[in-house]
N, C-alpha and C positions, 0 to 999 in steps of 0.2 A: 823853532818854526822852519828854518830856512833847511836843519837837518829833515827834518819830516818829507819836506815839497823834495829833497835831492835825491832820497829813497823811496819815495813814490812811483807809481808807474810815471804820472804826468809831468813830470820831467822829461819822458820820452817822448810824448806828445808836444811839446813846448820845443825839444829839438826839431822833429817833423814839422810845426807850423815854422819854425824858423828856416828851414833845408823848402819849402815851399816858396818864401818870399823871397829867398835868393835864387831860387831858379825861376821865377818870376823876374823878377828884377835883372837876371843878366841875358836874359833873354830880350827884354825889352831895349836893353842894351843895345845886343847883338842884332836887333832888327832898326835900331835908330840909326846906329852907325857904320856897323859890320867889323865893330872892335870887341878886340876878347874873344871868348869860345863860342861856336856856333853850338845849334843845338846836339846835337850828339854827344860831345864833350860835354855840354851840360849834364844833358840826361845821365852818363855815365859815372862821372863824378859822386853828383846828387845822390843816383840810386844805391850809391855806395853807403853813403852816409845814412840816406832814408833805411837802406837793410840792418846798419847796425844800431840803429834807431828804434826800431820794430823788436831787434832780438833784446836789446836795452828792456824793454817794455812787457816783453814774453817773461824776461826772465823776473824780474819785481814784480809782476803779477803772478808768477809763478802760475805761467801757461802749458808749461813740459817742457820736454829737452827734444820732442818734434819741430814745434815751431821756433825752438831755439837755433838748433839745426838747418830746417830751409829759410832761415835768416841769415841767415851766417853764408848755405852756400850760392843763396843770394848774391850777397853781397862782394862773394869771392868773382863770383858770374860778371859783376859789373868792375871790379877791379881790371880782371882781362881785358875787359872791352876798353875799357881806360888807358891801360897800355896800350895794348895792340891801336886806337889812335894817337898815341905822343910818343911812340917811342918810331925814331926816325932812323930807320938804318944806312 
């Protein structure tokens, strides 16, 4: 059973609501106290995870190697941005 649900698509979906509550949640963080990452760092982080999330999900449902592809350079897209805010010269 547990093999079935881990190579399913909805495993993909179950990381995404999960990658949702935690930018939920650290956001709400971030605006209670002004501790942690503000939103930017969020978003970029997240989007990272949400990208490989999606190609996770493209590829078990076998959607093509298109939307595997602008997942992927998604996810590469949000990486940069990620850097380019933490990395302190």
């Amino acid at each position: 059973m547990f093999q079935e649900f881990v190579s399913s698509p909805y495993v993909a979906l179950l990381v995404l609501a999960v990658l949702f509550v935690e930018g939920i949640a650290l956001a709400i963080i971030w605006n209670r106290n002004s501790k942690g990452l503000n939103l930017s760092e969020i978003v970029s982080f997240l989007g990272a995870g949400a990208c490989f999330a999606i190609c996770l999900y493209a590829a078990l449902s076998s959607m093509g190697a298109v939307w595997i592809g602008l997942s992927l350079a998604g996810a590469f897209v949000f990486h940069v941005w990620d850097l380019r805010l933490r990395w302190k010269a």
